[in-house]
Backbone as a printed PyTorch tensor [residue, N CA C, xyz], in Angstrom:
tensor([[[  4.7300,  29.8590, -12.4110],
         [  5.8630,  28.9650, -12.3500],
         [  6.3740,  28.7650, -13.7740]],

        [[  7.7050,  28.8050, -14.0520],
         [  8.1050,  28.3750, -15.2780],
         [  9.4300,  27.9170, -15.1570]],

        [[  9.1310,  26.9870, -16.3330],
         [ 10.3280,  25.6890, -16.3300],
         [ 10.9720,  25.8660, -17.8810]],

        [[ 12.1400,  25.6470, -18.4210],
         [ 13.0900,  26.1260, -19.5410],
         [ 13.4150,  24.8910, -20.1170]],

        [[ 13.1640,  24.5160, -21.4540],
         [ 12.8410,  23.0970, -22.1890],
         [ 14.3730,  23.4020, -23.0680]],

        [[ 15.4300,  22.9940, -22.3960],
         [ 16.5530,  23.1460, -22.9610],
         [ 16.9340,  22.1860, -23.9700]],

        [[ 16.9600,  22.2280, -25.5040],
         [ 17.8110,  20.7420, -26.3270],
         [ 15.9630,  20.4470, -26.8520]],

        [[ 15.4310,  20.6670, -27.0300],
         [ 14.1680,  20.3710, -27.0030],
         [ 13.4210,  18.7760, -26.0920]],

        [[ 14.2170,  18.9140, -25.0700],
         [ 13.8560,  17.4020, -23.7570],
         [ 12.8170,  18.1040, -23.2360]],

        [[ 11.4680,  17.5600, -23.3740],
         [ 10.5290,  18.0600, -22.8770],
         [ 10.4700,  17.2720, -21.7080]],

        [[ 10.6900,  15.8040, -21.7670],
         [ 10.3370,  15.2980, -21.0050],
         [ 11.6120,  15.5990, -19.1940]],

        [[ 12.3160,  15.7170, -19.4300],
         [ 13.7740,  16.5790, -18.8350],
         [ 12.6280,  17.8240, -18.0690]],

        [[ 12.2820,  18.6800, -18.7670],
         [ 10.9620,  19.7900, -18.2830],
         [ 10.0510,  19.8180, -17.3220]],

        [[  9.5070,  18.2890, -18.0120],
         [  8.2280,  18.1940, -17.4250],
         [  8.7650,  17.2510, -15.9020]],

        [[  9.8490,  16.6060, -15.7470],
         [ 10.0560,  16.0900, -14.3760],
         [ 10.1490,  17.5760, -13.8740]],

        [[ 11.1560,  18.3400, -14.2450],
         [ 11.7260,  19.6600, -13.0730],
         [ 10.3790,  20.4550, -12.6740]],

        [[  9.1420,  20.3730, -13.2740],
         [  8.2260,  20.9010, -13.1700],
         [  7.7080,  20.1500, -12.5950]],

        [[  7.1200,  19.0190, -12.3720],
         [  6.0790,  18.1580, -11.2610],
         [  7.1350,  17.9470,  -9.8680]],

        [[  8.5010,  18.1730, -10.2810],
         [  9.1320,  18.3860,  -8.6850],
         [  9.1120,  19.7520,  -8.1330]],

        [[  8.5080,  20.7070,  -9.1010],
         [  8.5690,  22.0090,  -8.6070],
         [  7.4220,  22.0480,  -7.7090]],

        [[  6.2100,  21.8010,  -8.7140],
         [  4.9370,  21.5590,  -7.9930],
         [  4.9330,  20.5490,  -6.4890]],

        [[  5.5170,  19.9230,  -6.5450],
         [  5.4950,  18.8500,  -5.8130],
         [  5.9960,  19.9470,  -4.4720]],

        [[  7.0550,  20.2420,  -4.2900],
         [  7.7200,  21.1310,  -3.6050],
         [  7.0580,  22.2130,  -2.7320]],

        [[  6.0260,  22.5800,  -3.9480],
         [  5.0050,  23.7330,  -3.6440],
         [  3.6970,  23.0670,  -2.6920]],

        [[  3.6950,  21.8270,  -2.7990],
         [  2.3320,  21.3080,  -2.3330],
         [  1.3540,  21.5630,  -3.0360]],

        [[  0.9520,  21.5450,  -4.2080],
         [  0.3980,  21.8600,  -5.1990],
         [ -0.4410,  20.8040,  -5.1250]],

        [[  0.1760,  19.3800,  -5.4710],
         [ -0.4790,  17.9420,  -5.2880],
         [ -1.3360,  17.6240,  -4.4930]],

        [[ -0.4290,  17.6900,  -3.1180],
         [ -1.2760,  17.8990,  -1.7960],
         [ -2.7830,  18.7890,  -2.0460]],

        [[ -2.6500,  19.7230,  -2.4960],
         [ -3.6280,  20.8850,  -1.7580],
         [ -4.6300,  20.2780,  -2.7890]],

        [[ -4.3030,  19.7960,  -4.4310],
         [ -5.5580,  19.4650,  -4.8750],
         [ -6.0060,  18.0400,  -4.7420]],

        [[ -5.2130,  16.9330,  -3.6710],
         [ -6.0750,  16.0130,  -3.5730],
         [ -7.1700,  16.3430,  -2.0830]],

        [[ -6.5440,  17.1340,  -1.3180],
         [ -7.4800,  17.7460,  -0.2250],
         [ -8.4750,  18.1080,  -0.6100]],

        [[ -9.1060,  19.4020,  -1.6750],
         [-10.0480,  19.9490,  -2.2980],
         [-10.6200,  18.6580,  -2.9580]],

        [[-10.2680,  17.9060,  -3.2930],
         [-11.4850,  16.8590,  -4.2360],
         [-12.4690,  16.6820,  -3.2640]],

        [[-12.4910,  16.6490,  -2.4930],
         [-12.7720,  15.8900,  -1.1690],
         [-13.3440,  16.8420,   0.0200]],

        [[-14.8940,  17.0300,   0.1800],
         [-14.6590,  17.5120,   1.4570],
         [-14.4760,  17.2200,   2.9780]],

        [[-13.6200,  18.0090,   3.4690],
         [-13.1640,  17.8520,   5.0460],
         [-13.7390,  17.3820,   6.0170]],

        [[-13.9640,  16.8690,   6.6200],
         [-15.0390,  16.9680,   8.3090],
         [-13.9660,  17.6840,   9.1750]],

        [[-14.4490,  19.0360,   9.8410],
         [-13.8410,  19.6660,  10.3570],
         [-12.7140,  19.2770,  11.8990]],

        [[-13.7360,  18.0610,  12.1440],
         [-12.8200,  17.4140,  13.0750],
         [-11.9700,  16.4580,  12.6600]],

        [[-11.9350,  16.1510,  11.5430],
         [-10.7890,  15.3020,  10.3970],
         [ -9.7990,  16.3590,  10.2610]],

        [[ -9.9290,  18.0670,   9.6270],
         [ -9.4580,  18.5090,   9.6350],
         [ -8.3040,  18.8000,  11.1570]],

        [[ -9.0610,  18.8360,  12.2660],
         [ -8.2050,  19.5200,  13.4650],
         [ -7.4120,  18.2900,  13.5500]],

        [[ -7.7930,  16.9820,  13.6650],
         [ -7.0840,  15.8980,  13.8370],
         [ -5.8440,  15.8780,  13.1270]],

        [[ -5.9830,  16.1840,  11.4360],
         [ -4.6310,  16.6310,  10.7520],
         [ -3.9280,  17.2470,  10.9820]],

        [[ -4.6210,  18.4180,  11.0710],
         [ -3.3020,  19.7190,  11.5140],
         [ -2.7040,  19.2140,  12.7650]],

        [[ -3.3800,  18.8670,  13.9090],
         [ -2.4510,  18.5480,  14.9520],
         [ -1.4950,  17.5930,  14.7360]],

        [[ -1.7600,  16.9290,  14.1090],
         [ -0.9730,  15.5650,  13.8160],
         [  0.5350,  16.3670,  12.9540]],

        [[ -0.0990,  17.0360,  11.8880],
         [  1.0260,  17.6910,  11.5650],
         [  2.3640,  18.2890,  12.0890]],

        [[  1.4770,  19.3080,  13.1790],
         [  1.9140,  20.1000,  13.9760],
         [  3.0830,  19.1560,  15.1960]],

        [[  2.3510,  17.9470,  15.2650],
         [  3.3980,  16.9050,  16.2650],
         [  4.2080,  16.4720,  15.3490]],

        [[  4.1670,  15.9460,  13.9650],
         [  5.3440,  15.9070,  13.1560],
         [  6.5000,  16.9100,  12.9250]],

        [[  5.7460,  17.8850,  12.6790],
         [  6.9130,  19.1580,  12.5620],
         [  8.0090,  19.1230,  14.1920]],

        [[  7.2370,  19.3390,  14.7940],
         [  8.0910,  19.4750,  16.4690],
         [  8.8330,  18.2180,  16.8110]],

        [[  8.9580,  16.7950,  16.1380],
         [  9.4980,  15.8190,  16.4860],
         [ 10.3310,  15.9690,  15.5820]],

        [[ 10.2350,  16.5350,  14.3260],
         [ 11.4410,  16.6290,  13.1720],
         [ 12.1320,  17.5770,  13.6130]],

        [[ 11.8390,  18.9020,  14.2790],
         [ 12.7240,  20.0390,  14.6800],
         [ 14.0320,  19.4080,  16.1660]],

        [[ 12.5690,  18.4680,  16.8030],
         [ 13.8560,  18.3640,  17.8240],
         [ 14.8080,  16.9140,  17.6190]],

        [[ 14.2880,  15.9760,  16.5720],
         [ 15.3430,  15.4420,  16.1770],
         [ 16.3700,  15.6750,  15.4090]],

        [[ 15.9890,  17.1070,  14.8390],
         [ 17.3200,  17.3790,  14.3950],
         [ 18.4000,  18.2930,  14.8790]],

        [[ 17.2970,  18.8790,  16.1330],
         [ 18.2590,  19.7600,  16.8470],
         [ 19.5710,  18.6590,  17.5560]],

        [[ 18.8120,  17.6480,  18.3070],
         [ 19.8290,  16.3360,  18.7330],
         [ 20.7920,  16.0310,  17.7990]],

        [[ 20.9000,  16.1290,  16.7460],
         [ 21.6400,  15.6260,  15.8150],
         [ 22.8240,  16.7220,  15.9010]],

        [[ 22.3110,  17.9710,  15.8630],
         [ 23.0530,  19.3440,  16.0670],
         [ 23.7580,  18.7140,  17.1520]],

        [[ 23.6280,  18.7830,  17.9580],
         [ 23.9290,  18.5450,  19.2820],
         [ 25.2580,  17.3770,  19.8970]],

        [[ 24.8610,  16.2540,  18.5590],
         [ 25.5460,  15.0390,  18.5800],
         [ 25.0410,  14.3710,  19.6850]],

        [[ 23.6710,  14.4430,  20.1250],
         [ 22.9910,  13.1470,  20.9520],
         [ 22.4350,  12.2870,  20.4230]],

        [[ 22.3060,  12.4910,  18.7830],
         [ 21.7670,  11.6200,  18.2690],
         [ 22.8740,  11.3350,  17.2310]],

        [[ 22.9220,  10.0000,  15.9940],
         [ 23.5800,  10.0390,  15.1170],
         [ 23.0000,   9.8820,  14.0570]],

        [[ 23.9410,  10.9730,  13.0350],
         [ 23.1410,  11.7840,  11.8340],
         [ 22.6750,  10.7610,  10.8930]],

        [[ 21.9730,  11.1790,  10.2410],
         [ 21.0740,  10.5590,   9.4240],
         [ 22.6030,   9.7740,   8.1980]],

        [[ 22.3020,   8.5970,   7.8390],
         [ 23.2370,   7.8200,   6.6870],
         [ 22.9450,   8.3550,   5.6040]],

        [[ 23.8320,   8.6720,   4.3810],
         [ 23.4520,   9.1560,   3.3140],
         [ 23.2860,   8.6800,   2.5630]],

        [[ 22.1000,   8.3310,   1.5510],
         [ 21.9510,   7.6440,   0.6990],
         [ 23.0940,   7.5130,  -0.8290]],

        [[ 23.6760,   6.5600,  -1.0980],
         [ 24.9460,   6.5460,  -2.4200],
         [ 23.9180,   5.9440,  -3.3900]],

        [[ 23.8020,   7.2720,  -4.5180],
         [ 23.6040,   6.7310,  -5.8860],
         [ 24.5110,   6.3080,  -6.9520]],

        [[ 23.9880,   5.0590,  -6.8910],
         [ 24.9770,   4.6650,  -8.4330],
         [ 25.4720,   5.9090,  -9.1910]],

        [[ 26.2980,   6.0030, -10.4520],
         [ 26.4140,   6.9200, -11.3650],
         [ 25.8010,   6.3260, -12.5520]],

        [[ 25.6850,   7.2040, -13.4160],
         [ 25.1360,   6.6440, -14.8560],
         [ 26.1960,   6.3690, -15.7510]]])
């Protein structure tokens, strides 16, 4: 992975890089490894996952659809 320290803003860098990681699940995967699993902790997750993913796919298919109404968009101030 590499990130480009433009103006010498490191700190500018180092966010685009812990959102890169972040992105990647990088975070995730090494607070999992600190830690070991109980395999039925494990299946319990993944399924749980697996019902998150399929409730996000079909709420957004509804949205496609216009049975549901779309998500509000968050307004950021400007600087």
């Amino acid at each position: 992975m590499q990130v480009l320290v433009r103006d010498n803003n490191v700190d500018q860098a180092l966010r685009v890089l812990k959102k890169k990681l972040q992105r990647e699940g990088v975070f995730r995967e090494m607070k999992a490894r600190s830690a070991y699993e109980k395999p039925s902790e494990k299946r319990a997750r993944e399924k749980a996952e697996a019902i998150r993913r399929q409730r996000k796919l079909a709420r957004k298919k509804m949205q496609r659809e216009g049975l549901l109404p779309a998500p509000k968009k968050a307004v950021r101030p400007s600087r």
